[in-house]
C-alpha positions in Angstrom: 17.5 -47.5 -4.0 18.3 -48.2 -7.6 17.0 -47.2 -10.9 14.0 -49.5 -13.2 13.0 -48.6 -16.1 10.6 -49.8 -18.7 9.6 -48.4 -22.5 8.8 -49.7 -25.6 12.2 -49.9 -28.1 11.3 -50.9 -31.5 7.7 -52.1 -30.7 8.9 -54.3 -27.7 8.3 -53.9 -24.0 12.0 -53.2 -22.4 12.9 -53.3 -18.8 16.5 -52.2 -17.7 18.1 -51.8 -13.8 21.1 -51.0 -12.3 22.5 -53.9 -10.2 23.8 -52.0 -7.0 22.9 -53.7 -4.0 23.4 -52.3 -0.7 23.4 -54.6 3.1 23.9 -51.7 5.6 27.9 -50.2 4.6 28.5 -52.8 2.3 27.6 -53.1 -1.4 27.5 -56.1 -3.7 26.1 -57.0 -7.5 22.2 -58.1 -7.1 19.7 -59.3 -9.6 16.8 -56.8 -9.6 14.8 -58.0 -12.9 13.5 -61.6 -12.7 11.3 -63.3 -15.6 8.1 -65.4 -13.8 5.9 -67.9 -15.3 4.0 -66.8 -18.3 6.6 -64.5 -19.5 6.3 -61.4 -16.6 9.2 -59.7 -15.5 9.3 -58.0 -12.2 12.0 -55.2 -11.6 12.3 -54.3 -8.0 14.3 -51.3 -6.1 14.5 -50.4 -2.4 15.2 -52.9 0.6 16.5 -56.0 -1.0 15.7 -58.4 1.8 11.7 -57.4 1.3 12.2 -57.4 -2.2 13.3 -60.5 -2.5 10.4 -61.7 -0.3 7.6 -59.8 -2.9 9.3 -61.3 -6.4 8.7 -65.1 -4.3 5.3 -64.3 -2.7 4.8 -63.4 -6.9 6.6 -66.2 -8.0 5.2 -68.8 -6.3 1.4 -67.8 -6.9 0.9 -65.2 -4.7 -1.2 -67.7 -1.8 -1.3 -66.3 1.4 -1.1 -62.6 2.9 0.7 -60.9 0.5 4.6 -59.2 1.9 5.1 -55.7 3.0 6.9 -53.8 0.5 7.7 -51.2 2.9 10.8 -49.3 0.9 10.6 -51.3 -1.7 9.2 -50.3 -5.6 8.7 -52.9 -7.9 7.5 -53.3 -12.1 5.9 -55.8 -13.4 5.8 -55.9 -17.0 3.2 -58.2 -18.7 3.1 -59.7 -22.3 -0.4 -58.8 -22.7 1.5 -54.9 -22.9 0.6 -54.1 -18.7 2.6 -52.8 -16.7 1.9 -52.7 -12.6 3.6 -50.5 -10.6 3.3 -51.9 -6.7 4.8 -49.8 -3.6 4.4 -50.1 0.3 1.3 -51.4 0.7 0.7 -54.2 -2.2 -2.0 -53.0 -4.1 -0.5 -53.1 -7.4 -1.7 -50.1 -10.3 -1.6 -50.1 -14.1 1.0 -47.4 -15.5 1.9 -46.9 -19.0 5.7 -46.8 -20.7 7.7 -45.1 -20.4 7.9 -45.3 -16.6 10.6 -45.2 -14.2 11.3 -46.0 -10.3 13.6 -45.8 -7.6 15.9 -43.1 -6.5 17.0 -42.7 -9.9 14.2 -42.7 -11.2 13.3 -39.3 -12.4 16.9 -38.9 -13.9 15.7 -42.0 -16.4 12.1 -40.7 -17.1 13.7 -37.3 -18.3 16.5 -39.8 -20.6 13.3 -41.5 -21.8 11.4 -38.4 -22.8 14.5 -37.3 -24.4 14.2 -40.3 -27.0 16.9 -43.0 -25.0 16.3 -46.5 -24.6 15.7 -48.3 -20.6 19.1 -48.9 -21.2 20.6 -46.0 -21.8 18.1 -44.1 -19.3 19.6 -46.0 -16.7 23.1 -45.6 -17.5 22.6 -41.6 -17.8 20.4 -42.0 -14.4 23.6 -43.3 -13.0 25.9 -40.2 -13.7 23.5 -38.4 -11.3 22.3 -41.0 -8.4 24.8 -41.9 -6.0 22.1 -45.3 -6.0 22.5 -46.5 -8.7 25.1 -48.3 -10.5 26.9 -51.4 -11.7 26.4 -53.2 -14.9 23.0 -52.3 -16.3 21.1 -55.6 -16.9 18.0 -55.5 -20.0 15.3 -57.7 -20.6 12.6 -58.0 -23.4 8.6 -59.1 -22.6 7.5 -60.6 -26.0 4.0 -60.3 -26.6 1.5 -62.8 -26.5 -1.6 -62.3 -29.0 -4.6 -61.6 -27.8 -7.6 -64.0 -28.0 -10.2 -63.1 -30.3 
């Protein structure tokens, strides 16, 4: 699995992941935060083959039958301020910050609630999930402002 994580820092929507990827026994650097059109980003943990499939099916406008995210968690942050949690079966929910997924992600909700940033929740996740590791990668969703 891995570790995503999203709170607010300073007034700004932050997302943070590990950037462990696993293929069977071998294990390689993967991208699990990607920014789509209109500003989203969409953290993903879990199988990285159907993951990958998800972030395009969302990328590209999600037409057609939407991909099985069986083992596979993924965030999606919005600059309106939502945040969509989706899992197994595609039917995306609202959650609010600070949330946190994937096999380390209990470790990084307790980090959060203890006052650290996505960042640093990760990086402390790490020291206690044999999942998650790597260079933690951190992205910002700037807000858009709401039409009267």
């Amino acid at each position: 699995m891995t570790t995503i994580a999203v709170a607010v820092v300073k007034g700004v929507l932050t997302i943070a992941s590990d950037s462990r990827g696993s293929n069977g026994s071998e294990v390689c650097s993967v991208p699990k935060l990607h920014r789509l059109p209109g500003g989203r980003v969409v953290g993903f943990c879990g199988d990285i083959g159907r993951a990958w499939r998800a972030f395009k099916w969302i990328r590209d406008g999600q037409e057609g039958k939407p991909p099985i995210l069986k083992e596979v968690g993924m965030l999606i942050v919005s600059p309106d301020g939502t945040i969509e949690c989706a899992e197994e079966r595609w039917t995306p929910f609202p959650v609010t910050a600070p949330v946190a997924i994937g096999s380390g992600g209990k470790a990084a909700m307790v980090a959060m609630n203890l006052g650290k940033t996505p960042t640093e929740a990760v990086v402390e996740a790490s020291k206690v999930d044999g999942y998650t590791f790597g260079p933690v990668v951190t992205m910002t969703v700037t807000a858009t402002p709401k039409k009267p």
